[in-house]
Structures are given as C-alpha cells and as structure tokens.
NURODREN-101996 format. One line per field, with one value per residue (C-alpha): residue in one letter; x, y, z. Coordinates in nm, 3 decimals, m for minus. Layout:
! NURODREN-101996
residu = (A/...)
xx = (X/...)
yy = (Y/...)
zz = (Z/...)
! end
This chain:
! NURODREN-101996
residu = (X/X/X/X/X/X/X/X/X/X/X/X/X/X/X/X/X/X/X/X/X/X/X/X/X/X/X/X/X/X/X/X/X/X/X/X/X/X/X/X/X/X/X/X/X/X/X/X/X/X/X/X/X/X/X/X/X/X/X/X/X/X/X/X/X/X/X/X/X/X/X/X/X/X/X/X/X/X/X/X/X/X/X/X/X/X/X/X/X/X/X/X/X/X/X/X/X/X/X/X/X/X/X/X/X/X/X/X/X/X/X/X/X/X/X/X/X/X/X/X/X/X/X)
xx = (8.588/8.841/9.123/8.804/8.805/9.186/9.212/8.926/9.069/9.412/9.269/9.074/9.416/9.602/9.308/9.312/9.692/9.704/9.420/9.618/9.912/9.743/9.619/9.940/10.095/9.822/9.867/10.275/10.176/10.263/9.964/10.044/10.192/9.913/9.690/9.870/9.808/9.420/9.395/9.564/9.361/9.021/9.127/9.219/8.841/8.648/8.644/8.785/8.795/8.733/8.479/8.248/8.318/8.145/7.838/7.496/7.329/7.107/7.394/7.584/7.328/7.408/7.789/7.726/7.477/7.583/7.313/7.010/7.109/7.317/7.639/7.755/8.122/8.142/7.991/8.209/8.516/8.406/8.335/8.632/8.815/8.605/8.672/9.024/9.005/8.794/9.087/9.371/9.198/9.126/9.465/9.531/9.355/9.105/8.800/8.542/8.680/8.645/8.320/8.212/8.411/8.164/7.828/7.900/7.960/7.680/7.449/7.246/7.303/7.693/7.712/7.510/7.722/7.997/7.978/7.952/8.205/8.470/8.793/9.187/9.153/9.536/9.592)
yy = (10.871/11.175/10.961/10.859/11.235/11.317/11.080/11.211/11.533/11.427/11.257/11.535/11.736/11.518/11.562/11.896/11.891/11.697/11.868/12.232/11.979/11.881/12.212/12.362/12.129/12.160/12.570/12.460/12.283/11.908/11.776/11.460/11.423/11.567/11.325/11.049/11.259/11.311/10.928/10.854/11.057/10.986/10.594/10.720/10.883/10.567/10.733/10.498/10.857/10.690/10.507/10.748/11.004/10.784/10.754/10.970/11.099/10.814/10.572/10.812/10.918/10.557/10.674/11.048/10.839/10.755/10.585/10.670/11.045/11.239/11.267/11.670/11.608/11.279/11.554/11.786/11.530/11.435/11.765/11.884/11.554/11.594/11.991/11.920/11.673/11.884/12.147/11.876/11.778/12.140/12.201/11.905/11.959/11.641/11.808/11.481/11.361/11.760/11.797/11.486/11.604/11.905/11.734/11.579/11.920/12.039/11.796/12.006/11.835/11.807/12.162/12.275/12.116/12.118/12.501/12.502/12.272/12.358/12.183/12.140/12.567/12.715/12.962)
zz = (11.789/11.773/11.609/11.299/11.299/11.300/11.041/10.829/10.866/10.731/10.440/10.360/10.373/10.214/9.883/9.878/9.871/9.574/9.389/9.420/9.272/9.019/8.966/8.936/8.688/8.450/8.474/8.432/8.130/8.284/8.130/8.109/8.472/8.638/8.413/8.557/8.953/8.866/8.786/9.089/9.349/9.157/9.237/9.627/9.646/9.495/9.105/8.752/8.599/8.302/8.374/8.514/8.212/8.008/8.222/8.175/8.476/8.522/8.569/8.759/9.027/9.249/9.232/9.404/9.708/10.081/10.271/9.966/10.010/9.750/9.969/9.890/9.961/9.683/9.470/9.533/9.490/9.185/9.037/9.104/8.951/8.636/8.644/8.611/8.367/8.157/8.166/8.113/7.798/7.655/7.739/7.511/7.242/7.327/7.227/7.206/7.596/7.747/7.552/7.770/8.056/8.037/7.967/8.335/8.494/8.373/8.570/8.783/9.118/9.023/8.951/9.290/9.501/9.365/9.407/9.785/9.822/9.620/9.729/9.640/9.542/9.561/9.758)
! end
C-alpha cells in the first residue's frame, strides 16, 4: 500500500508541476506552447479538453463522479484545466471558446470545489 501512495503522491507532483508550467508560459505570452502543455496534461488526468468544453452540466456531471460520488480532486483538476484554458483563450483573443471556457467554471459544484482545492498555484 505505501508504494500506491508514493506513487500517487508523485503523480500528484508531477501535475502540479506542469500546471505552474503552464501557468507561467501563458503569463510569458507562449500561448500557443502552453496550449499544446494544457492539452497534454488534461489527456494525462482523463480530460479531451475539447471535448468536455463543449459539454453542459448535465453531460458533464458523469465526468466529475468516482464511485456515484462527485470526486473533489477530478473537480479540482478539471477546474483548474478549464481555468487555464479560459485565460489562454482571452489571452488570444478567442472570445466564443473563453466565453464557453467560462460558462463551465461557473457550474456551481465546479466552482465549490474547485476553490478548496486549488492546485498547480506558483509559488
């Protein structure tokens, strides 16, 4: 059981790592590249980041569940995936795509957890 954990723990890590990457580059101005990053890690966590954008709530909900209960951290994940989206696409001048970017963060059970567990924050 402690090397599941160890190796939860690093892939956890190894997320949040690449979120503040991602993060970065879009405050650098590497849209594009850290398009191509989000993509990438949204695939790693179980997310076709375009897919999903294009989803209402109803359709969503099955996406955010573990076991029939809305699993926080996949919230949280995804929230913060979208998030950044949302800002790559401002950043881009891609109203329509942040304006639906947006209607997903505003999804009440996105939002709440998202908010307690933010993740991939720089320091």
């Amino acid at each position: 059981m402690p090397q599941r954990e160890d190796y939860l723990l690093r892939m956890i890590a190894q997320m949040a790592r690449v979120l503040a990457s991602i993060r970065r580059k879009l405050l650098d101005g590497q849209n594009v590249e850290a398009g191509a990053d989000l993509e990438g890690v949204a695939r790693q966590g179980g997310i076709d980041l375009r897919y999903v954008i294009a989803l209402d709530e109803t359709s969503l909900r099955p996406l955010l569940l573990t076991g029939g209960e809305i699993d926080r951290a996949k919230c949280a994940f995804f929230g913060e995936v979208v998030y950044l989206e949302w800002r790559r696409q401002l950043a881009m001048g891609n109203t329509e795509r942040a304006e639906r970017c947006a209607h997903l963060l505003s999804q009440r059970r996105l939002r709440t957890h998202q908010r307690r567990h933010r993740v991939g924050e720089p320091a």
